[in-house]
C-alpha positions as CSV (number, residue, x, y, z in Angstrom):
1,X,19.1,6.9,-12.1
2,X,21.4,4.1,-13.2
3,X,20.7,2.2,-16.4
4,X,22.4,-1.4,-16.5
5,X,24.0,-1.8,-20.4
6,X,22.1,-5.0,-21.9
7,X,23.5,-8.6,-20.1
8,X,24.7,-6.4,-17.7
9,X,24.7,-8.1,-14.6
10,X,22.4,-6.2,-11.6
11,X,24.6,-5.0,-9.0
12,X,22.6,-5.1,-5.4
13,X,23.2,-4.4,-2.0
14,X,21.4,-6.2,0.5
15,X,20.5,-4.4,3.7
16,X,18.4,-6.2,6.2
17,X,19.6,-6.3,10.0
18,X,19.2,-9.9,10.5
19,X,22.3,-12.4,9.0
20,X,20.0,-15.0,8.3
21,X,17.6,-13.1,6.1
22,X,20.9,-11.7,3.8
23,X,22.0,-14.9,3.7
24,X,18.9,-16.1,2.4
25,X,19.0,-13.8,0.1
26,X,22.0,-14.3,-1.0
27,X,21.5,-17.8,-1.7
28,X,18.5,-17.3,-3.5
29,X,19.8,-14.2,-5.8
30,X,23.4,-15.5,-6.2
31,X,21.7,-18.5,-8.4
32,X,20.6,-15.9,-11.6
33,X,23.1,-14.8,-14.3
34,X,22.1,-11.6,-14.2
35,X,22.4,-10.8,-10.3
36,X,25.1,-9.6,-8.4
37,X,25.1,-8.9,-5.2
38,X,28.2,-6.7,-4.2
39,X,27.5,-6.0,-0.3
40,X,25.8,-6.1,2.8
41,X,24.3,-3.6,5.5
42,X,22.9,-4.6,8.8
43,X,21.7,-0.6,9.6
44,X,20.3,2.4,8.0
45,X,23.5,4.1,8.4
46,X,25.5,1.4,6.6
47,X,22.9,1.0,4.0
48,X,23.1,4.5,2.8
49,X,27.4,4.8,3.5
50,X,28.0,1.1,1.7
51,X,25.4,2.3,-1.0
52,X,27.2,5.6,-1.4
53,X,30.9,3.4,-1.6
54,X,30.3,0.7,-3.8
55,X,27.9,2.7,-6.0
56,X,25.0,-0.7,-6.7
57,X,22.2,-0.6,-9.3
58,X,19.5,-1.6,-6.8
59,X,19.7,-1.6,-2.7
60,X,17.1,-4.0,-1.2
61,X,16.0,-2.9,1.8
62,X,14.1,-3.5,4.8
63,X,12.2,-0.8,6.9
64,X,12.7,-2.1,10.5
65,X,16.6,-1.3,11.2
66,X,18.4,-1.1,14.7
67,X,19.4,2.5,14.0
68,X,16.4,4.1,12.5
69,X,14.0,3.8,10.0
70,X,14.3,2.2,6.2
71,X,12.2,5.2,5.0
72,X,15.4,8.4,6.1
73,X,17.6,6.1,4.7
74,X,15.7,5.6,1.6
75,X,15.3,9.2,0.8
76,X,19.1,9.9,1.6
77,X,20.3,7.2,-1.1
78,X,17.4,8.9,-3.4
79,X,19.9,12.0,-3.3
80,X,22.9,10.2,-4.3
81,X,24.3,10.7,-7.7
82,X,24.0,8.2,-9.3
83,X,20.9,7.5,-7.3
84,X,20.2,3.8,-7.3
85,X,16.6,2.2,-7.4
86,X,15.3,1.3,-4.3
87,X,13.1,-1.7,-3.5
88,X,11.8,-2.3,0.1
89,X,11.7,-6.1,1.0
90,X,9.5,-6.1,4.1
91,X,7.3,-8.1,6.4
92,X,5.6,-5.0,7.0
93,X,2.0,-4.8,4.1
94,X,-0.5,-2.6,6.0
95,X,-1.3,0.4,3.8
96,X,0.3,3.3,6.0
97,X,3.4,1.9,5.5
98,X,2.7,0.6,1.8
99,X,2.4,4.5,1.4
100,X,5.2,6.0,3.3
101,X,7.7,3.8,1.5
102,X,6.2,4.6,-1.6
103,X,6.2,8.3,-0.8
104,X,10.0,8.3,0.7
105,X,10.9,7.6,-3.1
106,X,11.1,3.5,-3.5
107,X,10.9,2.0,-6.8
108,X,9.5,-1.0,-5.1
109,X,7.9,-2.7,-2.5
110,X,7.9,-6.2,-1.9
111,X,7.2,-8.5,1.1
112,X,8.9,-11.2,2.3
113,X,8.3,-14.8,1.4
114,X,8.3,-13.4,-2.1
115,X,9.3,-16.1,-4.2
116,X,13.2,-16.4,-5.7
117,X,12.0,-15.9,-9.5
118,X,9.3,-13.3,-8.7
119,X,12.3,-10.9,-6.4
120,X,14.8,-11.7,-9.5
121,X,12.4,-10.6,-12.0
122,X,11.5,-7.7,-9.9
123,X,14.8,-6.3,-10.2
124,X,14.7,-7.3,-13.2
125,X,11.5,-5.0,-13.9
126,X,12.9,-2.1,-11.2
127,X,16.0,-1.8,-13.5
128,X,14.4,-1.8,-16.9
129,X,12.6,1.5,-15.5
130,X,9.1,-0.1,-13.8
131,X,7.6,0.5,-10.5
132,X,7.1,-2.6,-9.0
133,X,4.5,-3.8,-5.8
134,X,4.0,-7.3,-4.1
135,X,0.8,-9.2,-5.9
136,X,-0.7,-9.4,-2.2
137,X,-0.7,-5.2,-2.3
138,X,-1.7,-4.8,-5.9
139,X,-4.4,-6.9,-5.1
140,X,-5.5,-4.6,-2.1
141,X,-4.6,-1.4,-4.0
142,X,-7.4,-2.5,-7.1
143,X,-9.8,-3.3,-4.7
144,X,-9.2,0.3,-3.5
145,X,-9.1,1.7,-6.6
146,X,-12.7,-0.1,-7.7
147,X,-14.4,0.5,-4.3
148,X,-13.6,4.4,-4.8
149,X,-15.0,3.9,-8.1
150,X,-18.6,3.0,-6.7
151,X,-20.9,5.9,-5.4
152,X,-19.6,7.6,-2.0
153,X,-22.1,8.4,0.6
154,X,-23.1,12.0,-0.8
155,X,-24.1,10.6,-4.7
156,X,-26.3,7.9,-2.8
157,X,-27.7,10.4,-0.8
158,X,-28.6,12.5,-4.0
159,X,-31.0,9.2,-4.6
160,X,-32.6,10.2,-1.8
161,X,-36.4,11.8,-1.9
162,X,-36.7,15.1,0.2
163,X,-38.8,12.8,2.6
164,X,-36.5,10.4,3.1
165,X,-33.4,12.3,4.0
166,X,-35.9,13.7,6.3
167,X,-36.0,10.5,7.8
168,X,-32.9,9.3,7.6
169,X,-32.0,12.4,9.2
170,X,-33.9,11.6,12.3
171,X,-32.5,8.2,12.2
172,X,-29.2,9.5,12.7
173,X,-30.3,12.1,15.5
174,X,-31.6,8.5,17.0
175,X,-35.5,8.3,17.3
176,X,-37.3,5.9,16.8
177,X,-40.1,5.4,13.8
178,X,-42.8,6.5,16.3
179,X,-41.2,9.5,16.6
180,X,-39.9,10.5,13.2
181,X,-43.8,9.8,12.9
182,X,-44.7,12.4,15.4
183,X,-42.5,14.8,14.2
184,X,-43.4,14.5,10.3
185,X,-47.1,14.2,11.0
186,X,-47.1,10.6,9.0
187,X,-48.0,6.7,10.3
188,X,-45.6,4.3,11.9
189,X,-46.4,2.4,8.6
190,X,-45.5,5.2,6.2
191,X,-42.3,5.7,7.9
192,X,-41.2,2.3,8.0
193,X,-42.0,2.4,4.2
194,X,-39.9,5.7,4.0
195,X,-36.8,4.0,5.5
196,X,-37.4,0.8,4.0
197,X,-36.6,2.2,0.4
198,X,-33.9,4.4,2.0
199,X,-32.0,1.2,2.8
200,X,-32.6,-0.2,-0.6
201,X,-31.4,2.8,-2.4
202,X,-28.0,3.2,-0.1
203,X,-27.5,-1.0,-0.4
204,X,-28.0,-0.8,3.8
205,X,-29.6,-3.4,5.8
206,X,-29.3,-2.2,9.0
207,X,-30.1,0.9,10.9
208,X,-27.3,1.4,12.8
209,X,-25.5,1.4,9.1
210,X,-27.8,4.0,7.7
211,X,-27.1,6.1,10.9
């Protein structure tokens, strides 16, 4: 990938399929000394042909374009040599889509509304080698990442007694305590007891959750 000398100004292309939106851009990116942006696409297949002419450091681009998808294009400039970096500038945050633009090969992925400094020192970031992601998805992403770090299902169910997977099990096939009772030979009471510490052991409060 391309590596901008030091002081050398960014050279991006902006590719979004709505005028407003590039103008916007424009105006907000034309402001930093270190930001230039030398062209425009309104469709996949000018993003990837202007890319391939004028040869930018970054292409900012959206997913949603008249002629196909941001993601084909994305991995078609990702084959170009030089190959440039890649940010996606979206409205777009829900995880599938987080994760198919990463996976297509983007160096970013940003959403719109971003603020001006935060997008300039994103390319700032993109350029100097860095993966970048909108705060908003880095948030969700380490709350992800910590929730998969808590026990799944089968480690809490390891906490389990023999005698209470039993009756969770039961649970699950839909009876009722009377007959979980019936079937295990114990007390209403005793299996009430049995499932009351099953709940507190999986962090359940319902029985439709321990289901």
């Amino acid at each position: 990938m391309t590596t901008p000398h030091k002081n050398k100004r960014i050279r991006t292309l902006l590719a979004d399929d709505h005028a407003v939106v590039r103008l916007g851009l424009k105006a907000m990116l034309n402001g930093a000394v270190n930001i230039e942006i030398v062209g425009e696409a309104g469709t996949a297949s000018a993003a990837v042909a202007e890319t391939a002419r004028l040869k930018p450091d970054v292409v900012l681009l959206d997913i949603r374009l008249p002629d196909g998808c941001g993601f084909e294009a994305c991995r078609q400039i990702q084959k170009m040599e030089p190959a440039p970096r890649v940010v996606f500038l979206t409205a777009f945050s829900d995880d599938e889509t987080v994760f198919e633009g990463i996976s297509a090969g983007a160096d970013g992925y940003l959403l719109k509304g971003i603020e001006g400094e935060q997008l300039m020192r994103a390319l700032e970031n993109v350029m100097a080698g860095q993966s970048v992601l909108d705060p908003i998805i880095t948030k969700r992403v380490l709350g992800r990442v910590r929730s998969a770090a808590e026990p799944n299902s089968k480690d809490k169910l390891e906490l389990l007694s023999a005698q209470e997977r039993r009756v969770i099990a039961l649970v699950a096939e839909g009876k009722t305590n009377k007959e979980i009772g019936l079937a295990m030979g114990l007390s209403d009471k005793t299996v009430k007891n049995y499932f009351s510490n099953t709940l507190d052991k999986l962090k359940l409060t319902r029985r439709a959750h321990a289901a």
